[in-house]
C-alpha positions in Angstrom: -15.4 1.6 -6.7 -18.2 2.4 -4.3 -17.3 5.5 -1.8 -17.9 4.0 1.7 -19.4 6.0 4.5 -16.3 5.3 6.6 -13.8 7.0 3.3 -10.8 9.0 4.0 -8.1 10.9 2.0 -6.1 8.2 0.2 -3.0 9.3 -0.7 -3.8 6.2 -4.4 -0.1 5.6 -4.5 1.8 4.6 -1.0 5.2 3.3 -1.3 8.3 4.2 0.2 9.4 6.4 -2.4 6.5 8.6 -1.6 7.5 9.4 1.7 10.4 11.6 2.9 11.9 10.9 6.4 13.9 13.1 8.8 15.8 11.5 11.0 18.0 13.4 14.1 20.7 11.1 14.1 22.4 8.4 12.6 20.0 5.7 13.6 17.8 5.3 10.0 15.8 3.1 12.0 13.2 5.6 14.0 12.4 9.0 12.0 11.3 11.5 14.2 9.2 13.3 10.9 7.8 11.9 7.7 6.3 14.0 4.7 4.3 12.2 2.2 4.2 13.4 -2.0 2.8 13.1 -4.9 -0.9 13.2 -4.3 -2.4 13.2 -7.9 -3.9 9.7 -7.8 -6.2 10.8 -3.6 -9.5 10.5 -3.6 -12.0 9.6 -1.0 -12.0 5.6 -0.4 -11.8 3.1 2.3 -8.1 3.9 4.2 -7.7 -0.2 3.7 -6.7 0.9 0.2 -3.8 2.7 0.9 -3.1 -0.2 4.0 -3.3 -2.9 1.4 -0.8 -1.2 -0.8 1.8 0.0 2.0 1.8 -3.3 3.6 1.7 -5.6 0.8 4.5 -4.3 -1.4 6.6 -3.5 1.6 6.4 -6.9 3.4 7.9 -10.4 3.5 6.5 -13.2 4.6 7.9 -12.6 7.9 5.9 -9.4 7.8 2.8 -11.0 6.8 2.7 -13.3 9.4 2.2 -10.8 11.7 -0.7 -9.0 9.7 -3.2 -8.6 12.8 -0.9 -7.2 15.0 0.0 -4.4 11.9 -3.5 -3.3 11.7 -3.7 -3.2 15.6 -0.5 -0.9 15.3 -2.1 0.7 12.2 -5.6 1.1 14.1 -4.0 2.4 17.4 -2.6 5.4 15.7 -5.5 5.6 13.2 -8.0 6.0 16.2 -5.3 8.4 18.3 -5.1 10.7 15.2 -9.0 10.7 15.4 -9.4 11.5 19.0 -6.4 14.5 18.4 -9.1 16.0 16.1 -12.1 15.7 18.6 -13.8 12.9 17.3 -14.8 9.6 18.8 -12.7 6.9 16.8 -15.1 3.9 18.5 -18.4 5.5 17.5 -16.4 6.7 13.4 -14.2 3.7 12.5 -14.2 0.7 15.0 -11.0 -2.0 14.8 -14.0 -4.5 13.3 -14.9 -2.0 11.2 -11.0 -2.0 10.0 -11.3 -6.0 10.0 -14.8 -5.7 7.0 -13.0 -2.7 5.1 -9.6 -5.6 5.1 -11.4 -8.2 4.1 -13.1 -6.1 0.9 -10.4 -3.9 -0.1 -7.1 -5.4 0.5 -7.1 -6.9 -3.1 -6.2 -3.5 -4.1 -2.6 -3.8 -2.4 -2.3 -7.4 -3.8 -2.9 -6.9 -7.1 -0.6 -3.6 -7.7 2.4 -5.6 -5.4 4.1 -8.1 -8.7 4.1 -4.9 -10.5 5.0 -1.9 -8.0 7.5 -4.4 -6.2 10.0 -4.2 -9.3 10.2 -0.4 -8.4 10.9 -0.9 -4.8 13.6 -4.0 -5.7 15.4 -2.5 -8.8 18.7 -1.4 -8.3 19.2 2.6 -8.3 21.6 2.3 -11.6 18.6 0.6 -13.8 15.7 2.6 -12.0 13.6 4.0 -14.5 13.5 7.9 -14.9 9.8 8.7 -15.2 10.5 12.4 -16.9 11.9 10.2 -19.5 8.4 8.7 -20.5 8.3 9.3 -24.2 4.6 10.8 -25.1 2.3 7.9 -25.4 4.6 5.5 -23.6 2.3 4.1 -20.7 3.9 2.9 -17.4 3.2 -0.6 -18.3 5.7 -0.9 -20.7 8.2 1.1 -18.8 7.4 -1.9 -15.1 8.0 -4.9 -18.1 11.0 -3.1 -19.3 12.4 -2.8 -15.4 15.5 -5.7 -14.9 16.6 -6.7 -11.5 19.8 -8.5 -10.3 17.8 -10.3 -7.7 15.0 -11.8 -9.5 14.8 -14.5 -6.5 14.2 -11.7 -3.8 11.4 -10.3 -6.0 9.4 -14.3 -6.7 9.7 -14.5 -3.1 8.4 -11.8 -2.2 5.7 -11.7 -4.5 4.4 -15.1 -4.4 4.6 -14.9 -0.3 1.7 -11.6 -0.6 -0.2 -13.3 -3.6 -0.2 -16.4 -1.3 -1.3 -14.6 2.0 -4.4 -12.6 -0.3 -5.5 -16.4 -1.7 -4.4 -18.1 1.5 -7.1 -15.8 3.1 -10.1 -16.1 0.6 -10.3 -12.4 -0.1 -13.0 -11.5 -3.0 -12.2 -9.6 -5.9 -15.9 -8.3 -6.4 -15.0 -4.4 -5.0 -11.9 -3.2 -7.2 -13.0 -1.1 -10.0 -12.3 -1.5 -13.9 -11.4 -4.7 -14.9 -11.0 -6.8 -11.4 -14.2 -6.1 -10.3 -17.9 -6.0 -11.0 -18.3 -2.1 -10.2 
């Protein structure tokens, strides 16, 4: 994948189980910290690729629905960050800007959703253990080998973000390997 002139730090894997939330009191539904870990897979890339993949496997269609007003959240606090570190976020990384890098990389997050989704849906009793990987034994077997009591919460999902990608005519030219032509 090309670098763009607009790249970031990626975190390469963004999903809930990557984050760690404090929370003050009871209510679970507004953290007042979050850490992120596991940063083996960052690298400098468009920030739409981490977007893509937070958004897509964390949403329903109900989510989806309201994708321009996410990345209008997502930009807002994006371009606030900027301006705490002294830069201009209008002149570095406009909201159309945000818009071109959605429209080129947001495959990324589609694609990895079918697979990463079983993760975030299995129940915690069949979870895999990833320190149990035998040597040799690629995480592609270990997803297929993944079993979920709610198989209909899991089509649903995945077919409503496969859906929204097609729905919005969303190339395929600029993922690397396989997917792409770069």
């Amino acid at each position: 994948m090309k670098k763009e002139a607009q790249s970031v730090i990626l975190h390469g894997d963004c999903w809930n189980n990557n984050f760690m939330f404090k929370y003050e009191d009871e209510n679970k539904n507004s953290p007042s910290n979050v850490k992120i870990l596991d940063w083996q897979l960052s690298q400098l890339l468009s920030p739409v690729i981490d977007l893509s993949y937070f958004i897509y496997i964390n949403s329903s269609q109900s989510e989806l629905d309201q994708l321009d007003e996410l990345l209008e959240t997502y930009y807002f606090s994006f371009s606030e960050f900027l301006r705490e570190l002294g830069s201009k976020a209008e002149e570095l990384f406009t909201f159309e800007d945000l818009k071109r890098h959605w429209n080129k990389y947001c495959a990324f997050g589609a694609l990895f959703t079918p697979y990463v989704l079983k993760f975030v849906l299995c129940d915690k009793e069949t979870a895999p253990a990833f320190e149990d990987l035998q040597e040799g034994q690629g995480i592609g077997a270990v997803i297929m080998d993944i079993h979920l009591s709610d198989m209909e919460t899991y089509y649903k999902r995945a077919k409503a973000v496969l859906a929204h990608y097609f729905n919005n005519k969303k190339g395929m030219s600029n993922l690397p390997g396989p997917f792409g032509n770069n």
